[in-house]
N, C-alpha and C positions, 0 to 999 in steps of 0.2 A: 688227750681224750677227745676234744673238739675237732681236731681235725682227724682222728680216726671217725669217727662220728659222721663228717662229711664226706669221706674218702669211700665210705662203705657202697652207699649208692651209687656213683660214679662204678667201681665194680662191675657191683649187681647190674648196671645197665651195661654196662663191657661186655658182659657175659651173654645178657639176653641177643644183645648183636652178633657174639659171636656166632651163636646157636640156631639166631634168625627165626627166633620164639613165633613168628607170624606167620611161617611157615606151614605151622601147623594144620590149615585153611585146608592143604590139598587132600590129606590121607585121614583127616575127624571127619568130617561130613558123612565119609563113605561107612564109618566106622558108626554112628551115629544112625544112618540108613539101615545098617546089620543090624542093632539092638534094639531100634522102634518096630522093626520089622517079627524080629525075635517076640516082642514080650504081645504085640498084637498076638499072634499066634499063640502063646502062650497061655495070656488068660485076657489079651484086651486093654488091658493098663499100661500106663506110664510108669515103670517104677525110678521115681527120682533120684530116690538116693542111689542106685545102679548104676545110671547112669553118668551121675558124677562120679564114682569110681573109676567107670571105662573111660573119661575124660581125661582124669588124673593119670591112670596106665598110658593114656596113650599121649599126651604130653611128657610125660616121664621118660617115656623109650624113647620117643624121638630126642629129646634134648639129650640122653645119655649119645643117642646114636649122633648125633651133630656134635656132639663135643670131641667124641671121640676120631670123628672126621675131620675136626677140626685140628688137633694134636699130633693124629697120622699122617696128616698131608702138607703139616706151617713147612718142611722144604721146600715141596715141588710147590706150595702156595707163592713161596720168598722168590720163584723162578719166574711166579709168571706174573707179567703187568697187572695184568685185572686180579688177580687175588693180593697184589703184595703189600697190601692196604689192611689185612684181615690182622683181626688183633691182635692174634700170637703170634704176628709175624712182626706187626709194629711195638710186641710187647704192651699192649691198649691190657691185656691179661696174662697171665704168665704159665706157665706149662701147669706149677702148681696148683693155681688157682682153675684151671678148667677141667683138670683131673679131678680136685674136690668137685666141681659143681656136676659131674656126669657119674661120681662115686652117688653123692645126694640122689642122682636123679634115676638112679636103678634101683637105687633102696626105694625110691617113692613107688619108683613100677614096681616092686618086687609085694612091696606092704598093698598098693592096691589090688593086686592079681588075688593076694593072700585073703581081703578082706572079703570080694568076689564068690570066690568057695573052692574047693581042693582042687579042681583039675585043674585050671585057670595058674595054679600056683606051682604044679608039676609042668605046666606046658610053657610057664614065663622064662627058662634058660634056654630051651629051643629058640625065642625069637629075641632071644639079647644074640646070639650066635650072628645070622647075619647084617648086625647092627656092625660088628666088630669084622667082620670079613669082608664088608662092602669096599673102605678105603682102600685095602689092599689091592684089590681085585684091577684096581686100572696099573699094578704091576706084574701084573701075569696074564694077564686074558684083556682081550680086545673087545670083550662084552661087557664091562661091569657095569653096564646099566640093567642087564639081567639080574644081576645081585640085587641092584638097589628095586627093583621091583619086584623080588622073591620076599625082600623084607617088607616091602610096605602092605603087598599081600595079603599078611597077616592079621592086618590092624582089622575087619570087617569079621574075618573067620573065631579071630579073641574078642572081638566085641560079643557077639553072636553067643561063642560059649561064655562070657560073663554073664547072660542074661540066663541060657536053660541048664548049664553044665554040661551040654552034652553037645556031639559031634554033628555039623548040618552040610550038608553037599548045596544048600542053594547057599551058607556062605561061603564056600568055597569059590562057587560060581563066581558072586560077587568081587573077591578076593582076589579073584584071575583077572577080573574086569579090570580091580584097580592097579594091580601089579601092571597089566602090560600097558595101561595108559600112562603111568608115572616113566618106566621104562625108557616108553618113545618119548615123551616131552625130554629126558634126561638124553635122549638121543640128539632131539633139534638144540638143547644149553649146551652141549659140549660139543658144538661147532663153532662157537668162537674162542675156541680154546686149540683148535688144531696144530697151527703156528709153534705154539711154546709144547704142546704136547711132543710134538715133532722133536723140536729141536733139543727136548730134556728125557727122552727116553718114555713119557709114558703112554701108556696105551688106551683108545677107545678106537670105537670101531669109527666116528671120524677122521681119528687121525689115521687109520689104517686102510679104511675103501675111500676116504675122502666125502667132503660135503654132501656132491647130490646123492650117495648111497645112504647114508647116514639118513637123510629128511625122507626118503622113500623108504627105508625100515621103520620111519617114523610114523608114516601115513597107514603103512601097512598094519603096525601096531594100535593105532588108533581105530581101524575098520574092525580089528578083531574085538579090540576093548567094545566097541559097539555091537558087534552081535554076541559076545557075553553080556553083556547089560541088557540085551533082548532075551536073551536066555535065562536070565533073573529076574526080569519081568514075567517072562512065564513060569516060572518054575515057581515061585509066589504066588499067581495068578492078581498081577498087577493090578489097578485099574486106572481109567484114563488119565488122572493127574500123572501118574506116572510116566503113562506111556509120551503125555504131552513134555515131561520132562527130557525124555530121549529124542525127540525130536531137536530141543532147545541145545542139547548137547552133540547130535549129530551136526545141526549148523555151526556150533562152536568148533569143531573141530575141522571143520573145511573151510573157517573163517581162518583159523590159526594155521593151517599149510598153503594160505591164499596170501598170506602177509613175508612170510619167511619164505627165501629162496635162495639157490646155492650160493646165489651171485650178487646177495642182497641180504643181508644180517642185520642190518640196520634196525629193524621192529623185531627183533628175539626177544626182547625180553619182553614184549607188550604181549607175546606168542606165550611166552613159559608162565609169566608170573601173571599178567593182568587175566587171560583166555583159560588158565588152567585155574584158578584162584575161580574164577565165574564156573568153570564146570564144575566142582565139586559142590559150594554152596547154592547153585540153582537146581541140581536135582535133588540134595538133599531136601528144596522146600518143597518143591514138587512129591517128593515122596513122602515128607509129612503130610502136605496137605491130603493125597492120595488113603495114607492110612486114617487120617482123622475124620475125611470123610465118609471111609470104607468101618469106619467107629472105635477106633483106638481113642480109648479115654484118657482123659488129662490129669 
């Protein structure tokens, strides 16, 4: 009993690594940005417990959707150097054990969506759909970073209905913003992976037009993601904190295709994780402070 006792946590921390729990950083903020946004319009308040609801859904989904990424792919993981280190492939978790934890982690989004209010709970198996179709997708199509940004999409457009019930075209907007930024960053991470993508069959649009197409779809998704994020600022009729936020993000992203280059991979991941990790949490503060000053109560 002792040593199942000790054995548990060890797990439990296998699992969060697998899932990369921290990851969470890129697509809450944005989600977070939708529902303070929501409930100002709304009636002006914070409603707290709501928002730890949409917390909960949206860690919930995402660690279903990583788990499940994680399970679909321990092959082509076992194939390539850089993944072959990942725990279902060194067995760190076992196929069983991250099927229970992504079973757990839907029922958690499922019971949050539910506590939220009806539509929220009718609209929660639409966005389990491309949680489950994204791994696939680098087996048939040379895009599947459009997949993984149609899912993540989502997370702003369900914050938004967790907070009125009802259906909003500026989260939508928002939505767009965040899907085709995730997208392109998923464009610039799966250039160093071209090499083993090649040589084992799978597909992304790096390994298919090669590196400098791949970082130029990348850029190009990133200027878009920016004039929707302007388009969210008007469409809300922002105010300055905000707009001072898109500034802080517009630099961010011409910092991040100023470090990364076809010929030079070397700072990707200071480009994916540290660059994309700061855009999400600095405009979120930005747009809080924007609403709190613009009188959203606490």
């Amino acid at each position: 009993m002792t040593t199942a006792a000790v054995a548990q946590p060890g797990r439990t921390k296998a699992f969060l690594r697998l899932v990369m729990i921290e990851h969470s950083v890129f697509a809450l903020p944005f989600a977070y940005i939708a529902a303070l946004t929501a409930m100002f319009q709304l009636d002006g308040n914070i409603h707290w417990a709501r928002l730890l609801l949409v917390t909960i859904a949206m860690v919930g989904l995402r660690t279903f959707a990583m788990a499940c990424n994680r399970i679909i792919d321990r092959e082509i993981d076992a194939r390539n150097p850089r993944t072959a280190n990942r725990e279902l492939v060194t067995g760190a978790v076992s196929v069983r054990s991250a099927w229970t934890g992504a079973g757990v982690a839907v029922v958690v989004f499922l019971g949050a969506a539910a506590l939220l209010n009806p539509l929220c709970l009718a609209l929660a198996p639409i966005a389990v759909i491309p949680m489950v179709v994204y791994p696939y997708g680098k087996r048939f199509t040379n895009f599947p970073h459009a997949i993984l940004g149609l899912a993540q999409a989502m997370g702003p457009v369900g914050a938004w209905l967790a907070v009125t019930g009802e259906w909003s075209w500026d989260a939508v907007i928002l939505g767009l913003a965040v899907g085709v930024w995730i997208g392109g960053f998923d464009l610039i991470f799966a250039c160093q992976d071209v090499a083993a993508d090649r040589a084992h069959g799978v597909k992304s649009t790096p390994a298919r037009f090669g590196i400098p197409a791949a970082l130029y779809g990348a850029r190009v998704c990133h200027v878009i993601t920016t004039a929707l994020l302007v388009w969210y600022a008007l469409a809300t009729h922002a105010g300055v904190f905000f707009w001072t936020g898109l500034v802080v993000v517009a630099a961010a992203f011409l910092y991040e295709h100023t470090i990364v280059k076809p010929h030079d991979l070397s700072r990707l991941n200071r480009a994916f994780f540290t660059v994309n990790g700061f855009i999400g949490i600095a405009l979120f503060l930005c747009a809080l402070l924007d609403l709190l000053v613009r009188g959203l109560t606490v």
